[in-house]
MDTraj code that builds the backbone (N, CA, C; nanometers):
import mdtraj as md
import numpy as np

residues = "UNK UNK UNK UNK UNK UNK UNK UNK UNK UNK UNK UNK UNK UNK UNK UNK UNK UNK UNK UNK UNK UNK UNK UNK UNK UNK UNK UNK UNK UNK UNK UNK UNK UNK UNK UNK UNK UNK UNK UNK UNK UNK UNK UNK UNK UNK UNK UNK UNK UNK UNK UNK UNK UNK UNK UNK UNK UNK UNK UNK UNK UNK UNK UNK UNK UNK UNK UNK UNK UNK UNK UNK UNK UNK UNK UNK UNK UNK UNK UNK UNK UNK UNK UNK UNK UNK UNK UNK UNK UNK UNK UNK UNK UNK UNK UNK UNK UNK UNK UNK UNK".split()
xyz = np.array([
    [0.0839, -0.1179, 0.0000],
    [0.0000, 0.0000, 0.0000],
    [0.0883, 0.1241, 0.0000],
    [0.0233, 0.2503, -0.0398],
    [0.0580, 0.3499, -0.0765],
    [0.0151, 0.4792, -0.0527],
    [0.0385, 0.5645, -0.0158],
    [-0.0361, 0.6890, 0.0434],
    [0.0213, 0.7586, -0.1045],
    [-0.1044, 0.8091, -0.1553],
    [-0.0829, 0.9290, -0.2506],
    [-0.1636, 1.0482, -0.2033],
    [-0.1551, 1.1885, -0.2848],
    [-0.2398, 1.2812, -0.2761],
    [-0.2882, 1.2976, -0.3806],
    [-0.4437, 1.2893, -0.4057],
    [-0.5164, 1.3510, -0.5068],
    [-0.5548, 1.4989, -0.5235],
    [-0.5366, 1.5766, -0.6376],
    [-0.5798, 1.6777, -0.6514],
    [-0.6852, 1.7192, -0.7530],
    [-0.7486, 1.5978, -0.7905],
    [-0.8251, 1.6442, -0.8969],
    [-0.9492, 1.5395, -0.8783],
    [-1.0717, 1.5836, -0.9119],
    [-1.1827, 1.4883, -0.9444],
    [-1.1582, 1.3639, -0.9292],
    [-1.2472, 1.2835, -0.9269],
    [-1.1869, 1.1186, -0.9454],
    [-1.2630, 1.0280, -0.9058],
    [-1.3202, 0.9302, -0.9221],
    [-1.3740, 0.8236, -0.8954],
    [-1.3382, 0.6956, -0.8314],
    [-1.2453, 0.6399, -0.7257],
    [-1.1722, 0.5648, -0.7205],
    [-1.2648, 0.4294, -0.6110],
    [-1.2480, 0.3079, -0.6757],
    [-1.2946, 0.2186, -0.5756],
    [-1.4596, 0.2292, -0.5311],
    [-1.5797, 0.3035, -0.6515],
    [-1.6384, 0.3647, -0.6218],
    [-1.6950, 0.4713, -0.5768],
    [-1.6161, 0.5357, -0.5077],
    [-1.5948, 0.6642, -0.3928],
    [-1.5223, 0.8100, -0.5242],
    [-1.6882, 0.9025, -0.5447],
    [-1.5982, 0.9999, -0.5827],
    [-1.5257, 1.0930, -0.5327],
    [-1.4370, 1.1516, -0.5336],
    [-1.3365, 1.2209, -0.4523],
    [-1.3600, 1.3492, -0.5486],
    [-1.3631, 1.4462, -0.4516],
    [-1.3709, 1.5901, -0.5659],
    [-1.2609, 1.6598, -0.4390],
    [-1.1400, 1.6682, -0.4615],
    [-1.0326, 1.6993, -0.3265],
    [-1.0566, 1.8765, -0.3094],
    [-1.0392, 1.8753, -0.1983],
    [-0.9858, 2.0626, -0.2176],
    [-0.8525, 2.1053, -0.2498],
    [-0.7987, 2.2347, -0.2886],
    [-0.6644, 2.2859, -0.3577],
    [-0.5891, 2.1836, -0.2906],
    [-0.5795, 2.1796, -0.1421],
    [-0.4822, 2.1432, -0.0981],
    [-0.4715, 1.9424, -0.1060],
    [-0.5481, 1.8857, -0.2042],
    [-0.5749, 1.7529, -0.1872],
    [-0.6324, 1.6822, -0.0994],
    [-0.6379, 1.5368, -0.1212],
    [-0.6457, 1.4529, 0.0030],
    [-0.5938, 1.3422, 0.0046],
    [-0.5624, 1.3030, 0.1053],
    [-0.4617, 1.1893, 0.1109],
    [-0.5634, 0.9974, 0.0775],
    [-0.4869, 0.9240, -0.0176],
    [-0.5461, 0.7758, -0.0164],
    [-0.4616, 0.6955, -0.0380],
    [-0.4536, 0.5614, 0.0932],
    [-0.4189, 0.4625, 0.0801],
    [-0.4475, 0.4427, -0.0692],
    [-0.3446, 0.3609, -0.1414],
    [-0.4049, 0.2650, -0.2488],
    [-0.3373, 0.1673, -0.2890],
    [-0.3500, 0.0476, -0.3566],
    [-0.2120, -0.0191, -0.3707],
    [-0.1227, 0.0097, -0.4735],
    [-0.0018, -0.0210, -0.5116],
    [0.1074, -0.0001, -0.5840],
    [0.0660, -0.0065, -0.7209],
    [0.0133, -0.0698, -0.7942],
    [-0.0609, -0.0420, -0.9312],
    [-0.1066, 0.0806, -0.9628],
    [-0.2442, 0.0953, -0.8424],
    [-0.3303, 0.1896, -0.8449],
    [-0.2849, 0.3646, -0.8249],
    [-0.1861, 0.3797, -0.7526],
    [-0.0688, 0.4372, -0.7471],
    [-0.0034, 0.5131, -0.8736],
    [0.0333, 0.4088, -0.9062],
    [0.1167, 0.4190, -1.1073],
    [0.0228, 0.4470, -1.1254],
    [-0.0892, 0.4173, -1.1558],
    [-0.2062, 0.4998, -1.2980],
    [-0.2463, 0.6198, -1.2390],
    [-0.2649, 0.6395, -1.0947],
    [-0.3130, 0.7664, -1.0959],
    [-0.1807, 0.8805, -1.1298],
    [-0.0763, 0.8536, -1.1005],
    [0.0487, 0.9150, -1.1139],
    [0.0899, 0.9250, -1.2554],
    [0.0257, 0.8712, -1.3253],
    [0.0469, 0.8681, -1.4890],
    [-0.0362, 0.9417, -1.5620],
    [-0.1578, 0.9057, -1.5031],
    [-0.3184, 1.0389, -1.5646],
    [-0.2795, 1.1353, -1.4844],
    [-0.1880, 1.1733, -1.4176],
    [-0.1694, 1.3659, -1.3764],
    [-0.2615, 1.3412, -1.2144],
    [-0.3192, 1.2669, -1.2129],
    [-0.4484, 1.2732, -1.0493],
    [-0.3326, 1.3524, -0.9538],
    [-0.2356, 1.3502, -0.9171],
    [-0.1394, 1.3249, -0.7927],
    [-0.0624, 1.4724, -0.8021],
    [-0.0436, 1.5295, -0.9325],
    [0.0076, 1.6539, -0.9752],
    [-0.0768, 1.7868, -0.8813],
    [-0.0558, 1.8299, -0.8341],
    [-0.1188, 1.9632, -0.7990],
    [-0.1307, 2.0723, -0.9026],
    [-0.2956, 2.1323, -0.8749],
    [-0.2595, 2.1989, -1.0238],
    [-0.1912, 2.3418, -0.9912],
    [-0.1842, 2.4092, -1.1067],
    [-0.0883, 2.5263, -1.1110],
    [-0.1503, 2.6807, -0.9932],
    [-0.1187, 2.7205, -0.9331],
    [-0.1929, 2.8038, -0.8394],
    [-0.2363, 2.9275, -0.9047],
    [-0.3711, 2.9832, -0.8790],
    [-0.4156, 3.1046, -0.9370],
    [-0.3331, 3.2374, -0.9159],
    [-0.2174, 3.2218, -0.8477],
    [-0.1343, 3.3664, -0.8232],
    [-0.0469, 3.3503, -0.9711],
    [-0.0333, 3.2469, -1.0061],
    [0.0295, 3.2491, -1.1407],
    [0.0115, 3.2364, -1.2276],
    [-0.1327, 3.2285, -1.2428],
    [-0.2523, 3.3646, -1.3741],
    [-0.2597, 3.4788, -1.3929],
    [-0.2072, 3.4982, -1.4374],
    [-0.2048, 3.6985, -1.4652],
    [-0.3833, 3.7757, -1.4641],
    [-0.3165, 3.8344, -1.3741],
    [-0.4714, 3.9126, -1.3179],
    [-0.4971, 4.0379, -1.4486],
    [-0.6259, 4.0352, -1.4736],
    [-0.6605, 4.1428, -1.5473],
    [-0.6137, 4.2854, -1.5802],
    [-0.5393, 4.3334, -1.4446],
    [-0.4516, 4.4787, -1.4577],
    [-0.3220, 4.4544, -1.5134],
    [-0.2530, 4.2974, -1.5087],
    [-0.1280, 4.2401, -1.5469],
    [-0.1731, 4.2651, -1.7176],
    [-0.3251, 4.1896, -1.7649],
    [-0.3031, 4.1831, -1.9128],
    [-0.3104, 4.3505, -1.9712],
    [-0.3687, 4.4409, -1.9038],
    [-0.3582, 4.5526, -1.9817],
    [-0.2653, 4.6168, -1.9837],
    [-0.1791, 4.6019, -1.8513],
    [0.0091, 4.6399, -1.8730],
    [0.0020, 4.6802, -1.9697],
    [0.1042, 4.7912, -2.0440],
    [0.2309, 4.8107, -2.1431],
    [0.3276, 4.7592, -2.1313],
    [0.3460, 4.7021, -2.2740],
    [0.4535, 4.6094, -2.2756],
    [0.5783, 4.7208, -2.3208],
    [0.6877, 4.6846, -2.2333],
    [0.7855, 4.8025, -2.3272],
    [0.8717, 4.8024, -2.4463],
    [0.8773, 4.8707, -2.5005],
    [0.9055, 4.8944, -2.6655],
    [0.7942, 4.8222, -2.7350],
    [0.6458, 4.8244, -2.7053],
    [0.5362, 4.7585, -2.7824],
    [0.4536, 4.9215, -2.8356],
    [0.4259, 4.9325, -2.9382],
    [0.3401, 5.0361, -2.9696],
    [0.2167, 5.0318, -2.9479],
    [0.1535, 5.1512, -2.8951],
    [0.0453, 5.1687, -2.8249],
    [-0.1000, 5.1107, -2.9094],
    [-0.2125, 5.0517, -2.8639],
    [-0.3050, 4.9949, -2.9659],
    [-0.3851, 5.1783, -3.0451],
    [-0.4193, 5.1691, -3.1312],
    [-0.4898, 5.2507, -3.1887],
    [-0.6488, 5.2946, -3.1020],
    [-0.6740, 5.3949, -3.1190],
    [-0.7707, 5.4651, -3.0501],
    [-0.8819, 5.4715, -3.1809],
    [-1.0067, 5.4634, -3.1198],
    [-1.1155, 5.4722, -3.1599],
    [-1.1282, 5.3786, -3.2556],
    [-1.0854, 5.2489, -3.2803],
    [-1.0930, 5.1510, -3.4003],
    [-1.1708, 5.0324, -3.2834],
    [-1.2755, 4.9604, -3.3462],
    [-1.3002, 4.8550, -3.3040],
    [-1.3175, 4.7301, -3.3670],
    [-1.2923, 4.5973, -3.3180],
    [-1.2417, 4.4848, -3.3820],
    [-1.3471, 4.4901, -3.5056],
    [-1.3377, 4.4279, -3.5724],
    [-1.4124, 4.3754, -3.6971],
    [-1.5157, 4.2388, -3.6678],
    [-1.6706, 4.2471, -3.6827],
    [-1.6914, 4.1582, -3.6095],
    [-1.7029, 4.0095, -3.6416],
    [-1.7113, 3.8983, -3.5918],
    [-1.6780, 3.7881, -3.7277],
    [-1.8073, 3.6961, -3.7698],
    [-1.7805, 3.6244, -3.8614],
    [-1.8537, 3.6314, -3.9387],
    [-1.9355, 3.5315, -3.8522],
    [-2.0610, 3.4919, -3.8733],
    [-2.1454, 3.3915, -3.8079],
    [-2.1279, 3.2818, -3.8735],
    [-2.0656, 3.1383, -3.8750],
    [-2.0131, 3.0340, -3.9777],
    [-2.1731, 2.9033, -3.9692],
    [-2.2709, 2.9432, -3.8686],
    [-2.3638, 2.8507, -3.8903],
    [-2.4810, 2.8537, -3.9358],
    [-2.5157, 2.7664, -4.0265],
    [-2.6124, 2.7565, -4.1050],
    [-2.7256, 2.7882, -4.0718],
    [-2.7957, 2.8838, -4.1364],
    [-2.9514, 2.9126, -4.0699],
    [-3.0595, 2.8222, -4.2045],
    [-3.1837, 2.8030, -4.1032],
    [-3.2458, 2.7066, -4.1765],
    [-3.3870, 2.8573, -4.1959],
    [-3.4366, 2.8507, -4.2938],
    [-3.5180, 2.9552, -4.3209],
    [-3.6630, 2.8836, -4.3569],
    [-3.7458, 2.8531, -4.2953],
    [-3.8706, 2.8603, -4.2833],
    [-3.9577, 2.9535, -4.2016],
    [-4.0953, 2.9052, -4.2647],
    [-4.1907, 2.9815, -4.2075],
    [-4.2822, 2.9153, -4.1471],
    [-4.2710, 2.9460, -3.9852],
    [-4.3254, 2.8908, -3.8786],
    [-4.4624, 2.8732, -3.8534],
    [-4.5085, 3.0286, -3.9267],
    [-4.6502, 2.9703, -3.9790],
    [-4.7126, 2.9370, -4.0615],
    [-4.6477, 2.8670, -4.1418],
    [-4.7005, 2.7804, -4.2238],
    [-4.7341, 2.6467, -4.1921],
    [-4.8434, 2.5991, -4.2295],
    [-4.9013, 2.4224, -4.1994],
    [-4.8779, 2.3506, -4.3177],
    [-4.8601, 2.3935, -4.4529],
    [-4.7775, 2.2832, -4.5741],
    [-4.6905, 2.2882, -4.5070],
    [-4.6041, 2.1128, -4.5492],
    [-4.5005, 2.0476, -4.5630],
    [-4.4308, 2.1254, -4.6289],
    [-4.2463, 2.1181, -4.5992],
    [-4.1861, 2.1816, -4.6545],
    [-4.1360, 2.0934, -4.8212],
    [-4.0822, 2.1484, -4.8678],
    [-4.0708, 2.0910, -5.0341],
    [-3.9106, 2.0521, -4.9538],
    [-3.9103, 1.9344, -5.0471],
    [-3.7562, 1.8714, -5.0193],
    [-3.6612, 1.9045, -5.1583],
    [-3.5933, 2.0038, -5.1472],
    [-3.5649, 2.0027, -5.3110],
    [-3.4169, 1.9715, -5.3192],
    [-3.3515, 1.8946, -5.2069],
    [-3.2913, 1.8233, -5.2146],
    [-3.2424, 1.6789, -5.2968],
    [-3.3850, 1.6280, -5.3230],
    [-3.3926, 1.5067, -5.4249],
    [-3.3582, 1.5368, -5.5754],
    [-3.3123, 1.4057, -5.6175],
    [-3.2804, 1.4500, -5.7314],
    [-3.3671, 1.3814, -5.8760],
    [-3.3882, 1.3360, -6.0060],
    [-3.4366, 1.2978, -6.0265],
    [-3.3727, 1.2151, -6.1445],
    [-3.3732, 1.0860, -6.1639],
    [-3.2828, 0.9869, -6.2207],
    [-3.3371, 0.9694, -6.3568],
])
top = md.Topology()
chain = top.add_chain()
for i, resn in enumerate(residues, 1):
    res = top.add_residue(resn, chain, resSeq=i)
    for name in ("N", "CA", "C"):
        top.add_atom(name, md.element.get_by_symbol(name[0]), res)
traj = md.Trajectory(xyz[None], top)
């Protein structure tokens, strides 16, 4: 047997484990061990002080030129298909998809 720390979600032996930041500790045996240590389970994840906070991303970067004033992004395009019927209508729609041989 084996004492690991989990830090992430997990299902083990039945029992889901949802750990807090700081983990939690589980017996397990030596197999069980290796796989969780291989899928990342045992890794602690990266701490939120070393996400750059919102006043970090608007920084000036130095020797970066300043963004342009009064321009706004371009907006993009919508890529999904709209289906165009009419809702109130009670005919069937025409399939003019078919072809004719």
């Amino acid at each position: 047997m084996k004492t690991i720390r989990l830090y992430h979600p997990h299902t083990h032996e039945g029992i889901a484990y949802d750990p807090p930041p700081e983990g939690i500790a589980l017996n397990v045996n030596d197999a069980d061990a290796e796989l969780l240590e291989a899928w990342g389970l045992t890794t602690p994840p990266p701490a939120l002080t070393d996400a750059p906070t919102e006043s970090d991303a608007n920084m000036p970067v130095e020797g970066a030129s300043p963004p342009p004033t009064g321009t706004a992004p371009a907006p993009r395009p919508d890529r999904r298909a709209r289906a165009t019927a009419d809702p109130t209508s009670t005919e069937p729609a025409v399939d003019t998809s078919a072809r004719s041989v």
